[in-house]
Biopython code that builds the backbone (N, CA, C, O; Angstrom):
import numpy as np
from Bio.PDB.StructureBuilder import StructureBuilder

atoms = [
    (1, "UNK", "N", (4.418, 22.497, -49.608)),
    (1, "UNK", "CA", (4.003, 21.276, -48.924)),
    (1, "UNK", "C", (2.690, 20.809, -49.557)),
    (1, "UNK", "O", (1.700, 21.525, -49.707)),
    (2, "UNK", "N", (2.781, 19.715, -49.858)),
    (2, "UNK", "CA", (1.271, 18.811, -50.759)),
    (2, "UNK", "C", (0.493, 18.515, -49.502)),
    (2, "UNK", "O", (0.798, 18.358, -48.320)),
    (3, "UNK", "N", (-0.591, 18.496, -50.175)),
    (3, "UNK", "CA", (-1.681, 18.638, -49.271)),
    (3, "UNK", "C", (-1.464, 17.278, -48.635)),
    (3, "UNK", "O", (-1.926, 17.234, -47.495)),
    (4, "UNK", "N", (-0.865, 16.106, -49.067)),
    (4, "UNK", "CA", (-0.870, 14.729, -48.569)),
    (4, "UNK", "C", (-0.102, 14.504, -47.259)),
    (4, "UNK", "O", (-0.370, 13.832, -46.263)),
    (5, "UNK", "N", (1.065, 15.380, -47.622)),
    (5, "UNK", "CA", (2.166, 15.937, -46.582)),
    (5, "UNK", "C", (1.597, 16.209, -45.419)),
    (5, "UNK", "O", (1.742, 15.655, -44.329)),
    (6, "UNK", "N", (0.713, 17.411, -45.842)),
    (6, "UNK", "CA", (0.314, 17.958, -44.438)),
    (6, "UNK", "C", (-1.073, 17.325, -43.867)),
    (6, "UNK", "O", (-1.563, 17.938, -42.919)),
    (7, "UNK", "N", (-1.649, 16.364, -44.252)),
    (7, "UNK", "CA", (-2.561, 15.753, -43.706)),
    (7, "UNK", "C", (-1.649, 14.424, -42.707)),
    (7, "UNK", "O", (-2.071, 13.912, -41.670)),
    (8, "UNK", "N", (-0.408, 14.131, -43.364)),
    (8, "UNK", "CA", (0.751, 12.830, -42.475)),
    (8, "UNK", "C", (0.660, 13.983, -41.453)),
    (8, "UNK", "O", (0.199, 13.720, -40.342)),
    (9, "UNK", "N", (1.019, 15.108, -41.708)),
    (9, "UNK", "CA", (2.161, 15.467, -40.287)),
    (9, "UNK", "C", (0.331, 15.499, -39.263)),
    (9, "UNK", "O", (0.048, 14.788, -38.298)),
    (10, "UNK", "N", (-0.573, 16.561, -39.935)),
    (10, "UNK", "CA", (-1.582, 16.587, -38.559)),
    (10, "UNK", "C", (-1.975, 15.351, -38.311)),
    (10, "UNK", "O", (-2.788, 15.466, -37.393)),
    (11, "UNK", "N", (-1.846, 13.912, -38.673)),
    (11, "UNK", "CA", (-1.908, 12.322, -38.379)),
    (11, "UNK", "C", (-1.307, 12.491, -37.076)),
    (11, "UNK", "O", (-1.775, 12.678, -35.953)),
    (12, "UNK", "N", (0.268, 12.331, -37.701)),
    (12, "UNK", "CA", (1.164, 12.077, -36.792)),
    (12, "UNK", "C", (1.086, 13.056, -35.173)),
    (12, "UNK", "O", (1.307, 12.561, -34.067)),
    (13, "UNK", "N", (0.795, 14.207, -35.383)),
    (13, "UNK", "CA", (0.168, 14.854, -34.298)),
    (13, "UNK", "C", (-0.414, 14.204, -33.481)),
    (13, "UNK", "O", (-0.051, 13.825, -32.368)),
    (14, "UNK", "N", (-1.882, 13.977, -34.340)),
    (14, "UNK", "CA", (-2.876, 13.329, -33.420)),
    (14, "UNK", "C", (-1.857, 12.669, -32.353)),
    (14, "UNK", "O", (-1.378, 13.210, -31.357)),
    (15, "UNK", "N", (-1.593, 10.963, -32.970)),
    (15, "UNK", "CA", (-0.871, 10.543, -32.586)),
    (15, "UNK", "C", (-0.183, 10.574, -31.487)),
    (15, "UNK", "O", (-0.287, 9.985, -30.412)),
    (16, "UNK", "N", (0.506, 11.317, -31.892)),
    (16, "UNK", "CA", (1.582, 11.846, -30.570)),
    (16, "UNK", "C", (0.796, 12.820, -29.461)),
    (16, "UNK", "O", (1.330, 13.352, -28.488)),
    (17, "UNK", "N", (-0.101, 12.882, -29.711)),
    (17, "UNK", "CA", (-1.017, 13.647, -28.620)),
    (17, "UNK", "C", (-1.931, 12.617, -27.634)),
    (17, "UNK", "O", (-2.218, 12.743, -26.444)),
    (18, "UNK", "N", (-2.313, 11.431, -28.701)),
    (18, "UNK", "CA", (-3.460, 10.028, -27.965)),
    (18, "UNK", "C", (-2.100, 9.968, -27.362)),
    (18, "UNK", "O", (-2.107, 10.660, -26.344)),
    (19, "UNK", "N", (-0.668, 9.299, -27.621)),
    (19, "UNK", "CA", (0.046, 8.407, -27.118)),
    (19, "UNK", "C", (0.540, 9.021, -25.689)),
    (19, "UNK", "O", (0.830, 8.402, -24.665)),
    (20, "UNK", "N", (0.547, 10.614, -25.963)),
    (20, "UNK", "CA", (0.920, 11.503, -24.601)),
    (20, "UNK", "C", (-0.378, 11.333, -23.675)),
    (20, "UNK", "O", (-0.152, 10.886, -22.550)),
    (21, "UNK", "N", (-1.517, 11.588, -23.955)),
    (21, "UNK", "CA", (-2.429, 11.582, -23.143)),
    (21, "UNK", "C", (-2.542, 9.995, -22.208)),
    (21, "UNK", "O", (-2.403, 9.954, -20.986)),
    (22, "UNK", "N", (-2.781, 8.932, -22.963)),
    (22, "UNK", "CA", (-2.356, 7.632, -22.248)),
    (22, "UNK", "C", (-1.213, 7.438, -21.758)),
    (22, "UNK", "O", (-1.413, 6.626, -20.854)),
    (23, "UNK", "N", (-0.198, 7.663, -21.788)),
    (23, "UNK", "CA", (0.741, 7.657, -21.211)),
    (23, "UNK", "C", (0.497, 8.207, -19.827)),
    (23, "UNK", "O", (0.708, 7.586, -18.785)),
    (24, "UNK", "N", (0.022, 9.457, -19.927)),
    (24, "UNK", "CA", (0.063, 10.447, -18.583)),
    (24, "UNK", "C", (-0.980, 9.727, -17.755)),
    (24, "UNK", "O", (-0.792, 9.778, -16.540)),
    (25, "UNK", "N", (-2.313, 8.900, -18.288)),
    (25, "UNK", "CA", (-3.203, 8.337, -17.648)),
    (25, "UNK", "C", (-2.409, 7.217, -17.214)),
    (25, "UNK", "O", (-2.471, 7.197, -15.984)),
    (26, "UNK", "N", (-1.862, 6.499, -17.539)),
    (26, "UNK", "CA", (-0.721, 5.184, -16.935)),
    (26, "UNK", "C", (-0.038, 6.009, -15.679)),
    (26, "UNK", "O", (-0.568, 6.132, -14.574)),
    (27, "UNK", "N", (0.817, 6.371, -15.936)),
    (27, "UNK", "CA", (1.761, 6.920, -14.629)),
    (27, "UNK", "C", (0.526, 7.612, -13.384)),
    (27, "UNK", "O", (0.638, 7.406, -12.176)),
    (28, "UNK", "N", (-0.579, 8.416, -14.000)),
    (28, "UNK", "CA", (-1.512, 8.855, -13.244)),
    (28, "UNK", "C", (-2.226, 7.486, -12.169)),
    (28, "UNK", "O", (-2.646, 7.693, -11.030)),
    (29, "UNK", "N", (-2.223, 6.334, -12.749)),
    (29, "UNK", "CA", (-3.137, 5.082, -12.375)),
    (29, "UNK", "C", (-1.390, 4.620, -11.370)),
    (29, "UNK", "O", (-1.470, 4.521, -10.146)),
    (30, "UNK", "N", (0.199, 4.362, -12.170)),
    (30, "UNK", "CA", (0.513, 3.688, -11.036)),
    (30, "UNK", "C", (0.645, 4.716, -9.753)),
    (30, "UNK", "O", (1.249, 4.320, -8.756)),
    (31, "UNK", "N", (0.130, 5.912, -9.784)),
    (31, "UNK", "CA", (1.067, 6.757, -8.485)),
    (31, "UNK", "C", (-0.432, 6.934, -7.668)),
    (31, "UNK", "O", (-0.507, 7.710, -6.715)),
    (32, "UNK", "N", (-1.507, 6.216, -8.086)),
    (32, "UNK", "CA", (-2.610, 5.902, -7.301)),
    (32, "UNK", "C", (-2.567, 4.497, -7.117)),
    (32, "UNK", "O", (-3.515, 4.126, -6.425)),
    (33, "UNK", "N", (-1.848, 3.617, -7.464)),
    (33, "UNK", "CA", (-1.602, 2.233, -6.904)),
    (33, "UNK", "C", (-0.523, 2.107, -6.215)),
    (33, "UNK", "O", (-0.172, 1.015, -5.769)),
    (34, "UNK", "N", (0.140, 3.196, -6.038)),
    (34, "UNK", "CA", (1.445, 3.158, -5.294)),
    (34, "UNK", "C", (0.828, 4.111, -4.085)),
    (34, "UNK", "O", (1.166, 3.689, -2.979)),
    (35, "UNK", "N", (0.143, 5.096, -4.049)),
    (35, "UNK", "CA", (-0.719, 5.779, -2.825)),
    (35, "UNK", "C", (-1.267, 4.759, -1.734)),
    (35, "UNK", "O", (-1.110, 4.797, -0.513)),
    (36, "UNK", "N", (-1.928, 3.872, -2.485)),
    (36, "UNK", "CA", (-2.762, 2.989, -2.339)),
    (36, "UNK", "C", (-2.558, 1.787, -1.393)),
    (36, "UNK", "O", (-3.318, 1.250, -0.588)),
    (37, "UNK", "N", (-1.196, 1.526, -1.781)),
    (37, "UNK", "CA", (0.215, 0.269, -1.505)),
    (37, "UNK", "C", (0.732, 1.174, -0.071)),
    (37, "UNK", "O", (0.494, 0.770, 1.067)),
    (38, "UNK", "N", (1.258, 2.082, -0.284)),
    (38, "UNK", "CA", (1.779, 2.603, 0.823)),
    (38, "UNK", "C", (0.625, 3.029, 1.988)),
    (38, "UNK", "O", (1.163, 2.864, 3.083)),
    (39, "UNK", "N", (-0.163, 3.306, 2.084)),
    (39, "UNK", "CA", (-1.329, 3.323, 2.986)),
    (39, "UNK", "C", (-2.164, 1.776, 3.417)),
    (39, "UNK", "O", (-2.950, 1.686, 4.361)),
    (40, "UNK", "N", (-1.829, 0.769, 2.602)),
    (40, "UNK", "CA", (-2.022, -0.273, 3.382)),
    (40, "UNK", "C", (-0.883, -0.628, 3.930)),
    (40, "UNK", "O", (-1.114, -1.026, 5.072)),
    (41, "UNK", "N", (0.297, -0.681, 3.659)),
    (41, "UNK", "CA", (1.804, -1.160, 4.675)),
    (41, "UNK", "C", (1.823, -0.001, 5.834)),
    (41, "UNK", "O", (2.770, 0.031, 6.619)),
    (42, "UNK", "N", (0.962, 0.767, 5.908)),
    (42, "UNK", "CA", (0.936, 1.828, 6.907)),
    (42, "UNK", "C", (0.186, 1.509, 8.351)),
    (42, "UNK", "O", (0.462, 1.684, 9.538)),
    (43, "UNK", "N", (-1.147, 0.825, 7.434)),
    (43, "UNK", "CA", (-2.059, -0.039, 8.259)),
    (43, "UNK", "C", (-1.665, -1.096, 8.561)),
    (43, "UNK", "O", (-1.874, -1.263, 9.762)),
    (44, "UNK", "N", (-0.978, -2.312, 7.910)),
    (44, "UNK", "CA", (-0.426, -3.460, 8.452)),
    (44, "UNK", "C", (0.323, -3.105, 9.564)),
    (44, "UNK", "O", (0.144, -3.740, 10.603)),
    (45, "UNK", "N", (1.194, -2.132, 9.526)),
    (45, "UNK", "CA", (2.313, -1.886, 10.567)),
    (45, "UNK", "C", (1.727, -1.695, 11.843)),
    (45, "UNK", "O", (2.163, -2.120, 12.913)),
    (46, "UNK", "N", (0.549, -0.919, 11.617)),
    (46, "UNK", "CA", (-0.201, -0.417, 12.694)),
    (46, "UNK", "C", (-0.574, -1.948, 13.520)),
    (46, "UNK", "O", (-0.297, -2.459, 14.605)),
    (47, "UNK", "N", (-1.082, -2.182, 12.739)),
    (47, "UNK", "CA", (-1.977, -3.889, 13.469)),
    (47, "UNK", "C", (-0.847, -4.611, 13.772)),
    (47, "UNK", "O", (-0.700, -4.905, 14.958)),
    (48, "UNK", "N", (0.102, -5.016, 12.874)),
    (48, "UNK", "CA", (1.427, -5.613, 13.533)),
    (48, "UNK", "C", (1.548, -5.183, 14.883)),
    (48, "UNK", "O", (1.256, -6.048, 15.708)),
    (49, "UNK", "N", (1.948, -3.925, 15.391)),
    (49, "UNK", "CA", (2.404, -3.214, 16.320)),
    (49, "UNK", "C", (1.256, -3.921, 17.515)),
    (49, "UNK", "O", (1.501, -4.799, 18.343)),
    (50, "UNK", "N", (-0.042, -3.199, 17.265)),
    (50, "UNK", "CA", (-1.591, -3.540, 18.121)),
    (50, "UNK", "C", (-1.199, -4.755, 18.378)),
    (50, "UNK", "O", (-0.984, -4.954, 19.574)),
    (51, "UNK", "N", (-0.973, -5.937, 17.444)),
    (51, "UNK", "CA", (-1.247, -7.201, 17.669)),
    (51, "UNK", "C", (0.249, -7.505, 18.766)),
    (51, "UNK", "O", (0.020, -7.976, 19.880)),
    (52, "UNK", "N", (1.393, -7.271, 18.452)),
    (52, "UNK", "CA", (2.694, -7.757, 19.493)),
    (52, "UNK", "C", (2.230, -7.080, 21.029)),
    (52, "UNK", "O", (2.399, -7.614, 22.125)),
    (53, "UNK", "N", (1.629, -5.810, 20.764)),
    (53, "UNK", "CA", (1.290, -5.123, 22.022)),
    (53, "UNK", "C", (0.594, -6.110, 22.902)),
    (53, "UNK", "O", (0.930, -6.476, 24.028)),
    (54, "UNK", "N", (-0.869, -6.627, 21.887)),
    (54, "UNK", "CA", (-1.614, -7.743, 22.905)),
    (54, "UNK", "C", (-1.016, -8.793, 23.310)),
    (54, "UNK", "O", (-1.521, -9.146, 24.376)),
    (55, "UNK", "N", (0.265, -9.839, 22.809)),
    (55, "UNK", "CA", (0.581, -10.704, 22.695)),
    (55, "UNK", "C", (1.570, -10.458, 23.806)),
    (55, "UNK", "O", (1.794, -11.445, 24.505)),
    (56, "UNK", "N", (2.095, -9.544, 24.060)),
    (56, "UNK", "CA", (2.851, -9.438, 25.062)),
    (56, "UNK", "C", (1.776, -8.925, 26.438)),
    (56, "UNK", "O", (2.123, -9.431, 27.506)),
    (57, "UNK", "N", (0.942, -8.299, 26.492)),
    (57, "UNK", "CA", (-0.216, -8.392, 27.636)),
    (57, "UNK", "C", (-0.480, -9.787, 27.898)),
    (57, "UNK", "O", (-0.621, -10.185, 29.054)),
    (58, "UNK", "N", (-0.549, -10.489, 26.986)),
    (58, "UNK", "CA", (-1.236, -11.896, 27.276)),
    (58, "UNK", "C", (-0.358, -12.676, 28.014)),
    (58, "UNK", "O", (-0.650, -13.450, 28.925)),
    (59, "UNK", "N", (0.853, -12.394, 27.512)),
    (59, "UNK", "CA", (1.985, -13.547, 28.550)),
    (59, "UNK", "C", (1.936, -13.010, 29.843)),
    (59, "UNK", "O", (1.968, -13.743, 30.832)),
    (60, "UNK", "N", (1.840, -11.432, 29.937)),
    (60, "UNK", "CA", (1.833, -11.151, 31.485)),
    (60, "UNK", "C", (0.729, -11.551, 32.215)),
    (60, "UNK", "O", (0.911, -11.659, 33.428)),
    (61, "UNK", "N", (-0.522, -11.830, 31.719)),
    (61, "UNK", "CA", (-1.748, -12.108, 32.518)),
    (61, "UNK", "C", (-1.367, -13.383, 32.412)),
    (61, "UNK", "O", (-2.052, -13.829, 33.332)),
    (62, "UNK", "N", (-0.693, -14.477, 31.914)),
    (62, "UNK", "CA", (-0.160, -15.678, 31.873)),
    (62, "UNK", "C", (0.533, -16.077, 32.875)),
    (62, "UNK", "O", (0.118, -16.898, 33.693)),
    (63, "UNK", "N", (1.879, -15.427, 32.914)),
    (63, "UNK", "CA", (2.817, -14.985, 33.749)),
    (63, "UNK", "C", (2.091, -14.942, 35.349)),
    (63, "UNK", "O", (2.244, -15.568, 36.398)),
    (64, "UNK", "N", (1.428, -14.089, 34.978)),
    (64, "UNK", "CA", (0.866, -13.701, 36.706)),
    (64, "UNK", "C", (0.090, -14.601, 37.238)),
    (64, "UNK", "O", (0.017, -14.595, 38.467)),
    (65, "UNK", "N", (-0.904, -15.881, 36.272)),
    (65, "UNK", "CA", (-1.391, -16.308, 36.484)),
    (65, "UNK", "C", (-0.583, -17.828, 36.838)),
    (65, "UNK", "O", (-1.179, -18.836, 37.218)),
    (66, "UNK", "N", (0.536, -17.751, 36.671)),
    (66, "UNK", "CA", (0.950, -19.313, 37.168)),
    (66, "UNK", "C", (1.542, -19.085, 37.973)),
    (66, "UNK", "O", (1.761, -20.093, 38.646)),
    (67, "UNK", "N", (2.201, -17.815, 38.520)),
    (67, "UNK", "CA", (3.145, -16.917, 39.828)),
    (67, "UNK", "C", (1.915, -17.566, 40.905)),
    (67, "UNK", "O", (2.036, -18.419, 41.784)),
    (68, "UNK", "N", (0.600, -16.733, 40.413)),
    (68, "UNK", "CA", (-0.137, -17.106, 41.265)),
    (68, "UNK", "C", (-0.562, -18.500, 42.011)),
    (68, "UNK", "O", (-0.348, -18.725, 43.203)),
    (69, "UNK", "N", (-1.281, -19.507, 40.981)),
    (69, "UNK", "CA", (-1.194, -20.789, 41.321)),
    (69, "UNK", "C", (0.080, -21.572, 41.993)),
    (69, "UNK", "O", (-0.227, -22.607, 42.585)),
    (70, "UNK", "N", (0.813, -21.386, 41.987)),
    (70, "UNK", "CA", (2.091, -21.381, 42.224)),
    (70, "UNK", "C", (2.227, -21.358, 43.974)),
    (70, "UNK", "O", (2.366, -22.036, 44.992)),
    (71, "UNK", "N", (2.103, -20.325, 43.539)),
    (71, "UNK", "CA", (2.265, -19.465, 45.223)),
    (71, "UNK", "C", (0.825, -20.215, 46.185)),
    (71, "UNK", "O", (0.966, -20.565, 47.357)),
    (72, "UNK", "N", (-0.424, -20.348, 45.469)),
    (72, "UNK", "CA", (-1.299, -21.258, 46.033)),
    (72, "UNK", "C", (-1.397, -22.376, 46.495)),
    (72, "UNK", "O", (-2.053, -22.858, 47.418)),
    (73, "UNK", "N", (-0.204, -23.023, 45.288)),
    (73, "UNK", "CA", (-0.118, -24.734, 45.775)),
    (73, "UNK", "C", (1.287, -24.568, 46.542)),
    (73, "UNK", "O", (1.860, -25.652, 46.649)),
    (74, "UNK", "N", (1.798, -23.775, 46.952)),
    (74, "UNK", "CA", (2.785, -24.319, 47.883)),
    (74, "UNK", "C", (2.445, -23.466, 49.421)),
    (74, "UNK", "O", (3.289, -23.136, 50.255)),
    (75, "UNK", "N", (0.922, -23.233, 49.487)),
    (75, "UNK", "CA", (0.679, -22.264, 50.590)),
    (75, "UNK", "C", (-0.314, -23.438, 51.257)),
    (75, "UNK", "O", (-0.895, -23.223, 52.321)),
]
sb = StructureBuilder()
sb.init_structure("model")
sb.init_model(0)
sb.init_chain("A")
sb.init_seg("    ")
for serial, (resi, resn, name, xyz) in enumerate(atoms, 1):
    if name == "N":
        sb.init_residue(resn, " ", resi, " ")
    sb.init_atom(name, np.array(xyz, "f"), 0.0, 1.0, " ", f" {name:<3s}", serial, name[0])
structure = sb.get_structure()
């Protein structure tokens, strides 16, 4: 093997070692943007939920409140 030879192949090494290492940093970055993604749709759901919870309290204090008037103006 000529010395030219074996200076391509430890190139090509390198190479294939930068291209593995970035690579692994990519997939490393989306499965922390996908962590990331799923822990805010975790939190939306939450507040979704909080928020229908209040929205349905509110019609009942609504509710009760025109039962009431109601019952006032025909008393």
């Amino acid at each position: 093997m000529t010395r030219k030879t074996e200076i391509g192949y430890y190139a090509l090494l390198v190479v294939l070692v930068l291209g593995s290492l970035r690579f692994g940093q990519l997939m490393w970055q989306q499965q922390q943007t996908l962590l990331h993604l799923q822990k805010q749709a975790k939190q939306l759901k939450h507040k979704q939920a909080i928020a229908k919870t209040s929205h349905q309290k509110v019609k009942q204090v609504v509710a009760k409140s025109t039962i009431t008037k109601a019952s006032e103006t025909s008393q």
